[in-house]
C-alpha positions in Angstrom: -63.4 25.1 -23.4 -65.1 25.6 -26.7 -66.8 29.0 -26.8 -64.7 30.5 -23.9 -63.2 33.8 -25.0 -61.5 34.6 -21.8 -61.3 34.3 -18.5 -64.8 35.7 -16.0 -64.5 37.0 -12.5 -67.7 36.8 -10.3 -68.5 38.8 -7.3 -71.0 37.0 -4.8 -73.5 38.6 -2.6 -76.1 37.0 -0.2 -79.4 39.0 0.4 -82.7 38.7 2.4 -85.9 37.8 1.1 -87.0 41.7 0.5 -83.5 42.7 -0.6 -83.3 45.4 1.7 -80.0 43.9 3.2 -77.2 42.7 0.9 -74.5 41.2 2.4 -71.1 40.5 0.2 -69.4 37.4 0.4 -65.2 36.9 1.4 -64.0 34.4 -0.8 -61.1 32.4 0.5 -58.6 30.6 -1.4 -57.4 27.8 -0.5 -53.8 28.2 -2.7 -53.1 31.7 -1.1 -51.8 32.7 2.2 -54.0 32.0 5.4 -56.5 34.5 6.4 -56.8 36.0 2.8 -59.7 36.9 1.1 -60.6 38.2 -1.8 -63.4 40.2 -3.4 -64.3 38.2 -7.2 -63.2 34.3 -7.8 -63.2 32.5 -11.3 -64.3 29.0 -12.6 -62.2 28.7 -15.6 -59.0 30.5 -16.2 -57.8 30.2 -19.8 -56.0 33.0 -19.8 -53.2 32.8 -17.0 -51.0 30.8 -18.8 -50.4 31.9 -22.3 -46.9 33.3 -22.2 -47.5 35.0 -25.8 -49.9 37.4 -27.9 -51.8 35.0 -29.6 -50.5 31.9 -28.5 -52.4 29.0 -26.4 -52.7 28.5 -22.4 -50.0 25.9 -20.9 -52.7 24.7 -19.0 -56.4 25.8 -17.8 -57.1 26.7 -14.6 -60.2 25.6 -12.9 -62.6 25.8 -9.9 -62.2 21.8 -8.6 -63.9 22.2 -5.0 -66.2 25.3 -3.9 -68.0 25.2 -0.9 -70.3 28.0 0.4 -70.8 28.4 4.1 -73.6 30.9 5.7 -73.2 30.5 9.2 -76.6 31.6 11.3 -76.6 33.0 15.0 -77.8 30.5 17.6 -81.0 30.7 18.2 -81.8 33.6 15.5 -82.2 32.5 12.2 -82.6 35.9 10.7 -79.3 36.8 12.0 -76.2 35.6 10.3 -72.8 35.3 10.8 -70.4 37.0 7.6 -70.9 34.5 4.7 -68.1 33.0 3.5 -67.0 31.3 0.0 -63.8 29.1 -0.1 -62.6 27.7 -3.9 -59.9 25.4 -4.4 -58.6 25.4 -8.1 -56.7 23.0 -9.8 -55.0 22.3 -13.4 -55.1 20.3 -16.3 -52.8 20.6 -19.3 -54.1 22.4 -22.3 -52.8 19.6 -24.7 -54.6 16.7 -22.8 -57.9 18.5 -23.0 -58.1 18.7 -26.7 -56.6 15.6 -27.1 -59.4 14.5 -25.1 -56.8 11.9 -23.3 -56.0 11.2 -19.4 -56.5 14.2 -17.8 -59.3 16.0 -19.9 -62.0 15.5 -17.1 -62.3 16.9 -14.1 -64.1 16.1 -11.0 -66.0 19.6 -9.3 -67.3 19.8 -6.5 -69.7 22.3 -4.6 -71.1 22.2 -1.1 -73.2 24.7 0.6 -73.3 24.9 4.7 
């Protein structure tokens, strides 16, 4: 958390070898409402939760699981099916992580298909 200044959003794209084809990538969340995607994702929020100008987050806000799936067509693997990221976040207390107590670690996780 040290050195973060606010919270990033990243956009992810997919290309071919040549970069004549770019293909973005839907990004599913697994906290929102089935069948909704979304355009940018985050892997550290410390910005959500501060309820006051100048004050510190509740809690921080992070990317926990994030798994990447590029599905091909059968039997053509130049052809592929729309790419799709899905993130799961997760919290931790903003107290316990400098206190460096339970809860200050977090187990990530990232998979791609």
């Amino acid at each position: 958390i040290e050195g973060v200044k606010g919270t990033e959003f990243y956009s992810l794209f997919i290309s071919n070898p040549d970069l004549t084809t770019i293909y973005p990538v839907a990004v599913e969340v697994e906290e929102l409402q089935t069948n909704s995607r979304v355009g940018r994702f985050f892997l550290l929020d410390v910005n959500s939760s501060i309820s006051s100008a100048g004050g510190s987050p509740a809690y921080i806000q992070y990317a926990a699981s994030i798994s990447l799936d590029i599905p091909v067509q059968d039997g053509k693997s130049d052809l592929l099916y729309p790419p799709r990221l899905r993130v799961k976040y997760a919290q931790r207390p903003y107290g316990r992580i400098l206190s460096r107590g339970n809860g200050a670690l977090a187990r990530v996780t990232f998979v791609v298909n």
